[in-house]
Wavefront OBJ file of the C-alpha trace (Angstrom):
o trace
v 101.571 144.011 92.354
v 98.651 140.920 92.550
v 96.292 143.280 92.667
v 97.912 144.987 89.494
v 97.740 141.603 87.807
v 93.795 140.929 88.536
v 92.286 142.682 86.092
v 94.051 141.127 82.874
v 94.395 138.142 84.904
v 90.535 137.468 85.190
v 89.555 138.865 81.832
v 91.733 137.684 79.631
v 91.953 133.780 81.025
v 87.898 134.471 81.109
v 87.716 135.167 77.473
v 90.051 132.863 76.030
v 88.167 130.519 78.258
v 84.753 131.126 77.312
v 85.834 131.212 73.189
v 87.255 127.774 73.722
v 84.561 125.950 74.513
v 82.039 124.021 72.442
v 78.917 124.277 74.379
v 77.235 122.060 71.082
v 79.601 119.335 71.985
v 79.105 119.211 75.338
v 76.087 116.795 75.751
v 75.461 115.075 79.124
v 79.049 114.589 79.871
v 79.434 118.110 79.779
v 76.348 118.848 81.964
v 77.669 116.461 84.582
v 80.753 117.917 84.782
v 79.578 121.636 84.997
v 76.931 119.970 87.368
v 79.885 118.053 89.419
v 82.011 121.400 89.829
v 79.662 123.402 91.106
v 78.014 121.189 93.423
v 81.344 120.577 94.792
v 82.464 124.420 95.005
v 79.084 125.428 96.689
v 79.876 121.912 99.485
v 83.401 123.391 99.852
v 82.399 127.192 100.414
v 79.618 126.004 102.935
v 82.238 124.045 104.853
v 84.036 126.826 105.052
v 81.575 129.094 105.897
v 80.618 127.265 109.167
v 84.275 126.568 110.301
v 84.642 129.932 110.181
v 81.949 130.392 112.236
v 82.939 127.482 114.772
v 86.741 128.141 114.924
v 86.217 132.250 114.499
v 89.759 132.793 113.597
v 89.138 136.760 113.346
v 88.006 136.847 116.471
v 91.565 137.300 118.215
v 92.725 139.615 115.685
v 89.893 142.643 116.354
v 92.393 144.362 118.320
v 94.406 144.328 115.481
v 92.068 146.688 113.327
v 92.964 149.867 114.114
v 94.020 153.059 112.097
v 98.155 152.269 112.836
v 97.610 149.783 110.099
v 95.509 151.925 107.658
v 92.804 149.869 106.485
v 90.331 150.595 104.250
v 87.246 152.076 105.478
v 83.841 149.635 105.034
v 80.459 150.678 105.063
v 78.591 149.484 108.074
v 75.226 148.163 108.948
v 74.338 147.213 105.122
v 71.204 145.124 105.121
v 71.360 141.638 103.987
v 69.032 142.535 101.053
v 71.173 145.609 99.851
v 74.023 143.647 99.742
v 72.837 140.796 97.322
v 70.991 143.686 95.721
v 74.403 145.632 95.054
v 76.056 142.161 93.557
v 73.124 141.686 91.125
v 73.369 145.420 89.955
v 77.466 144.973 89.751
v 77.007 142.373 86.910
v 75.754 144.479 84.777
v 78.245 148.067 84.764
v 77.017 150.560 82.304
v 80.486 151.699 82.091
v 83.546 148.705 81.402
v 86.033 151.196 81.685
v 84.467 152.587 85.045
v 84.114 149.190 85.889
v 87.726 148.707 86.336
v 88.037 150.883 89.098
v 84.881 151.949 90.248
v 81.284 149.733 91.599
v 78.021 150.294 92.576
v 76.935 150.048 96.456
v 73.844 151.520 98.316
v 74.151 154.034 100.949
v 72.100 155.065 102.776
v 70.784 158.799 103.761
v 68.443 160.371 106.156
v 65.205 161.850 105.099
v 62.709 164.107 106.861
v 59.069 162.344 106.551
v 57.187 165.120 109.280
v 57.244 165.794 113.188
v 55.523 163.730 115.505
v 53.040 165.078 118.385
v 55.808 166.678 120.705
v 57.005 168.464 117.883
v 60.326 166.464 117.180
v 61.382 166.004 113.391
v 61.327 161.921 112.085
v 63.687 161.043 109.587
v 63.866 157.930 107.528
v 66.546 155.651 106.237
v 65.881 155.486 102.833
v 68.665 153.596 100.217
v 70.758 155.624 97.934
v 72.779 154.268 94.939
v 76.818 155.350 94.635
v 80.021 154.550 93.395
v 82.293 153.688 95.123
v 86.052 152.843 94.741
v 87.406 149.246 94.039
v 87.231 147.164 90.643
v 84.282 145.979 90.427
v 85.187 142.213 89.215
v 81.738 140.320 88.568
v 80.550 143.069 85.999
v 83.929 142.140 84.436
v 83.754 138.296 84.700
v 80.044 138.609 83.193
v 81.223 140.806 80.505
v 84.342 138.706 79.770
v 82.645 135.319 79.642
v 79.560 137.095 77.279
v 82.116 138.253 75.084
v 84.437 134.965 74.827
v 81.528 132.968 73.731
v 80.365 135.750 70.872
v 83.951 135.071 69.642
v 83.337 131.626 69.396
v 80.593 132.433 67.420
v 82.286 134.745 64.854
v 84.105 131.301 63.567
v 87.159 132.157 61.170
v 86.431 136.063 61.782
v 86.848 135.899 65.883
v 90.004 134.002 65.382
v 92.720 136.791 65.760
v 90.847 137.848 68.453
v 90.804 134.816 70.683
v 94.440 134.092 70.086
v 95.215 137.930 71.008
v 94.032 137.150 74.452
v 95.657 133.796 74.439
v 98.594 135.697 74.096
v 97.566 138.539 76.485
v 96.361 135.528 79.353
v 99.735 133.819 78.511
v 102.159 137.159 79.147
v 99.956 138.185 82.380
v 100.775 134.095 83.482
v 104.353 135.003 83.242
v 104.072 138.492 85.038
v 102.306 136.514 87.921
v 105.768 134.204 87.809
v 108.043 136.913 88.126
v 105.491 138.469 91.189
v 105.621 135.090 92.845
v 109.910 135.338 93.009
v 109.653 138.367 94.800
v 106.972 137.577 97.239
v 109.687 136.561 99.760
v 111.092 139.941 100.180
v 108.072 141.701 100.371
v 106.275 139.244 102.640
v 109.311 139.667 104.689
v 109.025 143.743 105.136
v 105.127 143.791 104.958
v 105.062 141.109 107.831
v 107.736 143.107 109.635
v 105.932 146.319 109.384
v 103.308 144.913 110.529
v 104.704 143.477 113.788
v 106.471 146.568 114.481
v 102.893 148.886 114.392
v 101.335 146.146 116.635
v 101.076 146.031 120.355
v 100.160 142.389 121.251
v 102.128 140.112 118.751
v 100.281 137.041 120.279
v 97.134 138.163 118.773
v 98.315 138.143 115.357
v 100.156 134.692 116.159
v 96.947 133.407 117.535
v 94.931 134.237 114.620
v 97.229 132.947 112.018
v 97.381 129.442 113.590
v 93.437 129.454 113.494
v 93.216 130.459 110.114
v 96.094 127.743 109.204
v 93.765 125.523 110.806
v 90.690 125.979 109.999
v 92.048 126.209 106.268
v 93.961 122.681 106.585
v 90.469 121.193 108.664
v 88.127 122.135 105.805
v 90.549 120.708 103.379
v 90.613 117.143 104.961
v 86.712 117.200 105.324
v 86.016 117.998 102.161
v 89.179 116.329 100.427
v 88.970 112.955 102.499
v 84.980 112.728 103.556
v 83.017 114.864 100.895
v 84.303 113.962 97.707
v 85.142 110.459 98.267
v 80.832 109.839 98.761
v 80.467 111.910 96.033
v 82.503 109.547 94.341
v 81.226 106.374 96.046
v 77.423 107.614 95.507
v 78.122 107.962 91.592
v 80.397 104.859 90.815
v 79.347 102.417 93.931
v 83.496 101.674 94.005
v 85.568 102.038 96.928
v 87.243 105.606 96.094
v 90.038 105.396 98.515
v 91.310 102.248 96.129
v 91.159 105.094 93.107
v 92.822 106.960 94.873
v 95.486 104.991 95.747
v 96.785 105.114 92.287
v 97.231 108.678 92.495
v 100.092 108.789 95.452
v 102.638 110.544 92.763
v 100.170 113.222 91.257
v 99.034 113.900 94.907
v 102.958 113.987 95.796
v 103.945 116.110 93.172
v 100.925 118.513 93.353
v 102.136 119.064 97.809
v 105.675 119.721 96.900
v 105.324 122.193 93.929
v 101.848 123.737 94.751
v 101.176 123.986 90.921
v 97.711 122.658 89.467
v 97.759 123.273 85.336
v 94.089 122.445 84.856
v 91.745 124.519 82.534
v 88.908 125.015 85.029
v 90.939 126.501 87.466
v 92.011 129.323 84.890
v 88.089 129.441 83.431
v 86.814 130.833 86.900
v 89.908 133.226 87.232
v 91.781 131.216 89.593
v 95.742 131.571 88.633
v 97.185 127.622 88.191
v 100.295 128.758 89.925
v 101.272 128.820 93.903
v 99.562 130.912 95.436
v 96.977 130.942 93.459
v 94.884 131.076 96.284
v 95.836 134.372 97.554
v 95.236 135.762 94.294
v 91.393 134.330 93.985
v 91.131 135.267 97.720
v 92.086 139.304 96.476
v 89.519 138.663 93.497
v 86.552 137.913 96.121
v 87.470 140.679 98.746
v 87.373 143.670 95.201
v 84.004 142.110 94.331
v 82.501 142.681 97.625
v 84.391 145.495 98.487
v 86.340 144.139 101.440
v 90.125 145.776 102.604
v 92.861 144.003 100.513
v 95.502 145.843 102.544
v 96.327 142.602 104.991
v 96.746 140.135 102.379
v 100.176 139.681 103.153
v 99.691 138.569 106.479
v 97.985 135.493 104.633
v 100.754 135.350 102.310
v 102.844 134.560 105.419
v 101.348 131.674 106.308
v 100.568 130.549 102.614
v 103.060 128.037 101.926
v 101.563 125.878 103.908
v 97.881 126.139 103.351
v 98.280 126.550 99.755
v 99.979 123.364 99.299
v 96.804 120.638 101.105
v 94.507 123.127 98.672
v 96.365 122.320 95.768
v 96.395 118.356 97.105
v 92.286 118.676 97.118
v 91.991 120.836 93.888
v 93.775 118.091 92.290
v 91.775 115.260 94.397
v 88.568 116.591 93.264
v 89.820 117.059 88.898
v 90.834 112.698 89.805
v 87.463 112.101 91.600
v 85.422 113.915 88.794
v 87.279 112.472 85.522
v 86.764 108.842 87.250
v 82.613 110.096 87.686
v 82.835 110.847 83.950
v 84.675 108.176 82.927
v 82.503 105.616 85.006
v 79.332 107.171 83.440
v 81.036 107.346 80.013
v 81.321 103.376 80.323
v 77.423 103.231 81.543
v 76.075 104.535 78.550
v 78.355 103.177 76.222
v 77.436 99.809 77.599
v 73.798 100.627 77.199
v 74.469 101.761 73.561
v 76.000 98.143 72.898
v 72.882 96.356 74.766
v 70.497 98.887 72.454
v 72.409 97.880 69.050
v 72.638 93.969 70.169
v 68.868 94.151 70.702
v 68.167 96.405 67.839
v 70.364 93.505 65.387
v 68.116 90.283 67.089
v 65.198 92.125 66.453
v 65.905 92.649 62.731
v 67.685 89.206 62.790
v 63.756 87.635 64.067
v 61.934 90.171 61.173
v 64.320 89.105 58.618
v 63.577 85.269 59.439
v 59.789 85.571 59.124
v 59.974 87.679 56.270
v 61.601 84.756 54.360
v 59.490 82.191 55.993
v 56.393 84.001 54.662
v 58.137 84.338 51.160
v 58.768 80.803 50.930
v 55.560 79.500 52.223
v 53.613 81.855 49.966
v 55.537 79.841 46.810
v 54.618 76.652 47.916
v 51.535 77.558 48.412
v 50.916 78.550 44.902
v 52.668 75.766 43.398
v 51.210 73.365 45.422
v 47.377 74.821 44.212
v 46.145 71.618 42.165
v 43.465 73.927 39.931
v 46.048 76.194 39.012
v 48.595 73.603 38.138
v 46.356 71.801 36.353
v 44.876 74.743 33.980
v 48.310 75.990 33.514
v 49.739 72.680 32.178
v 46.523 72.161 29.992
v 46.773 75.641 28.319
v 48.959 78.298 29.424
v 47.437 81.028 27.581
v 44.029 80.183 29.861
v 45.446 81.243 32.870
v 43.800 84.825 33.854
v 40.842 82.674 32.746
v 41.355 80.046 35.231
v 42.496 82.667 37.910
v 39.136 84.819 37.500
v 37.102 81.595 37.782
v 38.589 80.200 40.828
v 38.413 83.976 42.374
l 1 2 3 4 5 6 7 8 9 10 11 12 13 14 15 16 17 18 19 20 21 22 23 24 25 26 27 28 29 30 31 32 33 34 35 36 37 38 39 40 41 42 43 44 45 46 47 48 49 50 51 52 53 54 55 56 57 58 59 60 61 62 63 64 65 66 67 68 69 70 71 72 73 74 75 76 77 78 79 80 81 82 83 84 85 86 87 88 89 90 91 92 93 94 95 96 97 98 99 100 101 102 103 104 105 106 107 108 109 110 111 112 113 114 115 116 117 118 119 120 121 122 123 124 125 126 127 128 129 130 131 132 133 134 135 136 137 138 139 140 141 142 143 144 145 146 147 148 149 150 151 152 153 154 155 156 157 158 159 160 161 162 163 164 165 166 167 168 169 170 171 172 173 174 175 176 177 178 179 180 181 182 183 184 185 186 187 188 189 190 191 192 193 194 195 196 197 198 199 200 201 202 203 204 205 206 207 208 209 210 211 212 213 214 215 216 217 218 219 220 221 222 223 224 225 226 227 228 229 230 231 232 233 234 235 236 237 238 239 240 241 242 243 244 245 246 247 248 249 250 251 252 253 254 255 256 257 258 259 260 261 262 263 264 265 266 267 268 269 270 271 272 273 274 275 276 277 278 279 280 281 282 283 284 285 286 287 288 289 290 291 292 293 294 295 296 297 298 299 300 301 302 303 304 305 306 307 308 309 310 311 312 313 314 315 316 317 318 319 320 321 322 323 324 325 326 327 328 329 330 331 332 333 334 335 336 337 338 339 340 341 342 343 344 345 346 347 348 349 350 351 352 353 354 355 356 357 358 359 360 361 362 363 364 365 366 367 368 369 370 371 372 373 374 375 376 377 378 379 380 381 382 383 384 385 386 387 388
């Protein structure tokens, strides 16, 4: 049923997403947000990147692959190249309606090139393009956040449009809500099946608690080291004092595991619990990983979900005090820039009259002047072309 839900899910909150922005108001702020939120995705993902790689929580659960619990077939030993290759092809599906069940990935095949001296044939690997089964999600996200701003820029004409998939993101919201009350039963019977196919229970135990805490370790690295100098480096202000003053949003945000932000739902993550698992589903379609375990992580969700939510929120705080801080900064400068701008004309206004009132005096105070202009006024230009 969540993976049922991803395809409206992504496109639709993608969409309405994309038409509601104003990318002419934007302006800096706008640019250091986009700038803050990516920066701060791309730290997260490489923290968790190398804990994975220090803590290895799949490690103990290889035994656990095998064909009792029917997973997916992957293709194996894909170059490096291939594979970012395959991702930059997937963005761009000839086909949307393929698209939402089918993507491209390279095979390969081998090809007879000759025979060497003894005789014996030599084949090469060479790459072949095919389709392969699974949505493929970033052709979609592309597509969807191309087409939300081309509404925007229909104006009055787009409108029933956008609000169509307003409607459409807002129904597939409350489908999610109905999934998420009956993700205790089938956790419950997915789980169990899966202890009953599997020899060695302690593996799967094992693996769990390293995932739950590798998971809960990234979190407090990133949520109480790496945003918090991000912070610091931006503002020079101790952020732990900001953050202080957010005890109740940070309270409220562990207990419910809800975060109703708008750039969560712009990058297709869901802003209910377990959103997580959801974006986690989107990631392993896109690159074509087995989605059939999933609910082994939605066992242990409830917990790890809850310090993500705590450091999704933590990092909205930390960035609307960066814009805010910087918002301040240049209004101050504006002020400083009009107070100057006012002295200067202030100064230019005082000479102006200075020069104005000495250039009267000046030619009332000329004795040849005054005198031909008392003796006859009607010999003035006279006078004035003699004395010139």
């Amino acid at each position: 049923m969540l993976k049922m839900v991803i395809l409206p899910l992504v496109v639709c909150s993608l969409v309405s997403g994309a038409a509601s922005l104003d990318t002419r108001s934007l302006g800096k702020l706008g640019g250091v947000a986009v700038g803050y939120f990516l920066g701060t995705t791309l730290v997260a993902s490489a923290i968790g990147v190398a804990l994975a790689f220090i803590i290895k929580p799949g490690v103990g659960a290889a035994a656990l692959n095998t064909n009792s619990l029917a997973l997916e077939s992957v293709t194996a030993h894909k170059e490096t190249v291939d594979s970012f290759l395959d991702l930059s092809r997937n963005l761009f599906p000839a086909n949307l309606v393929a698209a939402a069940f089918r993507s491209y990935a390279t095979d390969y095949k081998m090809v007879a090139v000759g025979n060497d001296t003894n005789g014996t044939t030599l084949y090469q690997k060479v790459p072949v393009g095919t389709d392969t089964d699974g949505m493929n999600i970033l052709g979609l996200v592309l597509f969807a956040m191309v087409f939300g701003v081309a509404l925007r820029k229909l104006g009055a004409e787009g409108e029933e449009l956008i609000r169509f998939f307003n409607s459409f993101n807002e129904a597939t919201m409350v489908l999610v809500s109905w999934i998420m009350w009956y993700v205790p039963f089938g956790i419950m019977f997915l789980v169990a099946s899966k202890i009953v196919e599997m020899e060695d229970v302690v593996l799967l135990v094992t693996s769990l608690g390293k995932y739950i805490f590798a998971s809960i370790l990234g979190h407090i690295i990133h949520g109480g080291i790496v945003l918090p100098l991000i912070y610091f480096a931006f503002t020079r202000k101790n952020p732990f004092t900001f953050l202080s003053g957010l005890i109740t949003p940070f309270t409220t945000a562990f207990a419910t595991c809800s975060r109703v932000t708008a750039t969560a739902s712009s990058v297709g993550a869901a802003g209910i619990p377990a959103g997580g698992i959801i974006t986690i589903a989107i990631i392993l379609e896109a690159i074509g990983l087995p989605t059939n375990d999933l609910s082994l992580m939605l066992a242990v969700d409830w917990i790890v979900d809850r310090t993500t939510t705590v450091v999704n929120v933590e990092g909205d705080a930390l960035g609307a005090g960066i814009l805010h801080h910087i918002n301040l900064q240049e209004m101050k400068k504006k002020k400083q820039q009009e107070e100057a701008e006012e002295e200067e004309a202030e100064e230019l206004m005082e000479v102006r009259v200075e020069a104005v009132a000495n250039s009267e005096a000046e030619e009332e105070s000329s004795s040849l002047v005054t005198h031909k202009a008392a003796k006859d006024p009607e010999a003035m230009p006279e006078a004035i072309e003699s004395m010139l």
